[in-house]
PyMOL commands that place a pseudoatom at each C-alpha (Angstrom):
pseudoatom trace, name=CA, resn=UNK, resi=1, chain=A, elem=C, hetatm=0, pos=[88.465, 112.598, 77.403]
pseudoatom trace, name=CA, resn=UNK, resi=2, chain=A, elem=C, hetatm=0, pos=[86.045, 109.789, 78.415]
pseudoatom trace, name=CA, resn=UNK, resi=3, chain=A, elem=C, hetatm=0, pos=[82.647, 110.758, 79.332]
pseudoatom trace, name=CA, resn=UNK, resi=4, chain=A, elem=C, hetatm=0, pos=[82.056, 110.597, 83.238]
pseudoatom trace, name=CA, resn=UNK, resi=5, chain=A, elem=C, hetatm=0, pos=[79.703, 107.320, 84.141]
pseudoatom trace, name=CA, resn=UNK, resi=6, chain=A, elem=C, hetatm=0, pos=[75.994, 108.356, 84.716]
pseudoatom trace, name=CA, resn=UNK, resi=7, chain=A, elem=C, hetatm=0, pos=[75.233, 109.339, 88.501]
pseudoatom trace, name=CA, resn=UNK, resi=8, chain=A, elem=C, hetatm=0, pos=[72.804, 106.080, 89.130]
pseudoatom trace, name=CA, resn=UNK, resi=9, chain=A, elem=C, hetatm=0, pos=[76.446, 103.997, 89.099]
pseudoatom trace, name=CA, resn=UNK, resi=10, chain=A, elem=C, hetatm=0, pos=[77.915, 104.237, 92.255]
pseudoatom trace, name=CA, resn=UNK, resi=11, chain=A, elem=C, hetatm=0, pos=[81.940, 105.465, 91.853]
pseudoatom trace, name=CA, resn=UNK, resi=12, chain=A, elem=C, hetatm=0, pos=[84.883, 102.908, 91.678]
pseudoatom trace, name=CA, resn=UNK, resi=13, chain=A, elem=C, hetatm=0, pos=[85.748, 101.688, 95.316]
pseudoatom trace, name=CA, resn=UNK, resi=14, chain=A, elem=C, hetatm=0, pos=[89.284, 103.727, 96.552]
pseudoatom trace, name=CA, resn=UNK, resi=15, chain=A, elem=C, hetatm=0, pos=[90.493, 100.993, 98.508]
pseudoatom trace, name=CA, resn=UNK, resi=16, chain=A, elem=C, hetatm=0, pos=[89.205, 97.331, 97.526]
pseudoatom trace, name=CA, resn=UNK, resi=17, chain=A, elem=C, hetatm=0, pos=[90.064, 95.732, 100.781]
pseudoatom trace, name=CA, resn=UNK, resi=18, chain=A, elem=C, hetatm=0, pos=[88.645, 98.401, 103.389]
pseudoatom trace, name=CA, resn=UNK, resi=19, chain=A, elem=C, hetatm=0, pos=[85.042, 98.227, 104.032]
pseudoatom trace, name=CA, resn=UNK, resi=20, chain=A, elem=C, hetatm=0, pos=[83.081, 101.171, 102.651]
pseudoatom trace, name=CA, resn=UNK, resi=21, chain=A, elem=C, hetatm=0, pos=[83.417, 104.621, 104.329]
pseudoatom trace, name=CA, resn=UNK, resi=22, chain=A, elem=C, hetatm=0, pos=[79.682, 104.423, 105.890]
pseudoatom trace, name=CA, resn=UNK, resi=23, chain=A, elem=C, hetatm=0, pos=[81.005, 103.311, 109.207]
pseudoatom trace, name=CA, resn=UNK, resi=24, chain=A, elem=C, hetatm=0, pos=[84.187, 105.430, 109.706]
pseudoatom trace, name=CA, resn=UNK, resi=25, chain=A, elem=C, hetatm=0, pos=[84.263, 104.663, 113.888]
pseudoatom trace, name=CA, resn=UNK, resi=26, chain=A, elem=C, hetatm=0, pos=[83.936, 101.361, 113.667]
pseudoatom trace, name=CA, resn=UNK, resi=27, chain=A, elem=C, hetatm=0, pos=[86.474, 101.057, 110.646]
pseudoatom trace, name=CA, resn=UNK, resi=28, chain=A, elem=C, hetatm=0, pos=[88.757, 103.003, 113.211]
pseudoatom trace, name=CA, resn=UNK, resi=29, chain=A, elem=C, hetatm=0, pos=[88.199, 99.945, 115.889]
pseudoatom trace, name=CA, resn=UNK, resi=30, chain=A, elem=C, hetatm=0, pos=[88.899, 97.610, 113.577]
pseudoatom trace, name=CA, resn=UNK, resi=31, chain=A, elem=C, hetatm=0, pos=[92.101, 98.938, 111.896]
pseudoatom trace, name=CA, resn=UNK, resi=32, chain=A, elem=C, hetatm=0, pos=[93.408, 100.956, 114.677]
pseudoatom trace, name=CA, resn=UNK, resi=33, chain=A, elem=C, hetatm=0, pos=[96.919, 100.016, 114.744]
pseudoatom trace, name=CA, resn=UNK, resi=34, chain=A, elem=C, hetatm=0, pos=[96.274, 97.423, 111.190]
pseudoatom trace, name=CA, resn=UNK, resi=35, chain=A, elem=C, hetatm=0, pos=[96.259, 99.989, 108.614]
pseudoatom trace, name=CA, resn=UNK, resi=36, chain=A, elem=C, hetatm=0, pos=[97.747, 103.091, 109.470]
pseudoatom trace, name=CA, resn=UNK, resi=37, chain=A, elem=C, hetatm=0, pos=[97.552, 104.402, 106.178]
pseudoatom trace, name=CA, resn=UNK, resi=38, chain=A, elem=C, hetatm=0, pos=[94.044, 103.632, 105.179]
pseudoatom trace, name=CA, resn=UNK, resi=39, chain=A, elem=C, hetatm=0, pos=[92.334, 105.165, 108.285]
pseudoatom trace, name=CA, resn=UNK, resi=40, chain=A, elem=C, hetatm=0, pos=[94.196, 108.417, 107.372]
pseudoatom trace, name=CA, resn=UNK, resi=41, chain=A, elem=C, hetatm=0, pos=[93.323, 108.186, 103.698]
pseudoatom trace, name=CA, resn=UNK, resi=42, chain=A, elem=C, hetatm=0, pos=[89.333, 108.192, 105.203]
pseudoatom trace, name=CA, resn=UNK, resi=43, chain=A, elem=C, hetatm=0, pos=[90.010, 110.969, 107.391]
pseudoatom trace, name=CA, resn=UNK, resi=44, chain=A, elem=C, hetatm=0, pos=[92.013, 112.904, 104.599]
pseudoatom trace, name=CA, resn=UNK, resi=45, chain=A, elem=C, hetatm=0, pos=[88.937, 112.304, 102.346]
for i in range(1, 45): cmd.bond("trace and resi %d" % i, "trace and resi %d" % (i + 1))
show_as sticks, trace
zoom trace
C-alpha cells in the first residue's frame, strides 16, 4: 500500500464539476433541482 500524501496537500476533489463543499446553502440554490445526486452526496458526506 501507497503511503497517504502529507497533510499540507489538500485531498483529491470528490466531484470535479461541483464547487467545493465550503458553501453547502448556496450549492443547494444553485443545483436544487440540477443535480439531484450531487447535493445528496454533500449531505451524505
Amino acid at each position: 500500500m501507497t503511503s497517504p500524501p502529507p497533510a499540507s496537500s489538500p485531498p483529491p476533489p470528490v466531484a470535479p464539476d461541483m464547487p467545493p463543499p465550503a458553501t453547502p446553502a448556496l450549492l443547494i440554490s444553485s443545483t436544487n433541482g440540477h443535480s439531484d445526486g450531487a447535493v445528496s452526496r454533500y449531505f451524505v458526506v
